[in-house]
N, C-alpha and C positions, 0 to 999 in steps of 0.2 A: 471652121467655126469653133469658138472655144468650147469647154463646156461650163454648164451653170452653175453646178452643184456638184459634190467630192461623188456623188452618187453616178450622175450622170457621167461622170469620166472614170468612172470602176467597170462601167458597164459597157463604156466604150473598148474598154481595156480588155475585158473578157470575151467582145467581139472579134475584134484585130487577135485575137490570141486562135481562135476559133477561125478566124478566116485565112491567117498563117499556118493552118495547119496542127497550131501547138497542143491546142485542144479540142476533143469532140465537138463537134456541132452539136451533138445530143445532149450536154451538159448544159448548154443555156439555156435559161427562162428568160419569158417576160421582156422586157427592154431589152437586154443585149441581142438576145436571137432576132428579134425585129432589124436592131441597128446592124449586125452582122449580113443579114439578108438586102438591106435598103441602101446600105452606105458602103463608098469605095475603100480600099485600104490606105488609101491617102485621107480622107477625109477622118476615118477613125484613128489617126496616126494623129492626126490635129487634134482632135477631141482629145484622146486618150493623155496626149502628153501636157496637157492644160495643168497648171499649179496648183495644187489642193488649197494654199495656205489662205484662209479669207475668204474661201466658198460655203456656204450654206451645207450641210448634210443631203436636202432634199430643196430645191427650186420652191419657188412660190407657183403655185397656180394661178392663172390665170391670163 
């Protein structure tokens, strides 16, 4: 699944990074330590590599 927002795929990023090993686990907050913990490394590999150009900063709620 793509991500939504430049936000949502930062965070994907910083999880895949954390789940590779490359960074602490103990470094994340918030959203990516959830998506780190919930989501495969394939699945944040899809997220993470999503296109910033055209994405919203932050998704709409709702």
């Amino acid at each position: 699944m793509p991500a939504k927002s430049a936000a949502q795929q930062k965070a994907a990023g910083a999880a895949l990074s954390a789940k590779r090993g490359d960074t602490p686990k103990s470094k994340l907050k918030g959203p990516s330590k959830e998506m780190a913990e919930s989501m495969s490394e394939k699945e944040l590999e899809r997220m993470a590599s999503t296109k910033r150009k055209g994405k919203p900063e932050h998704a709409a709620r709702g």
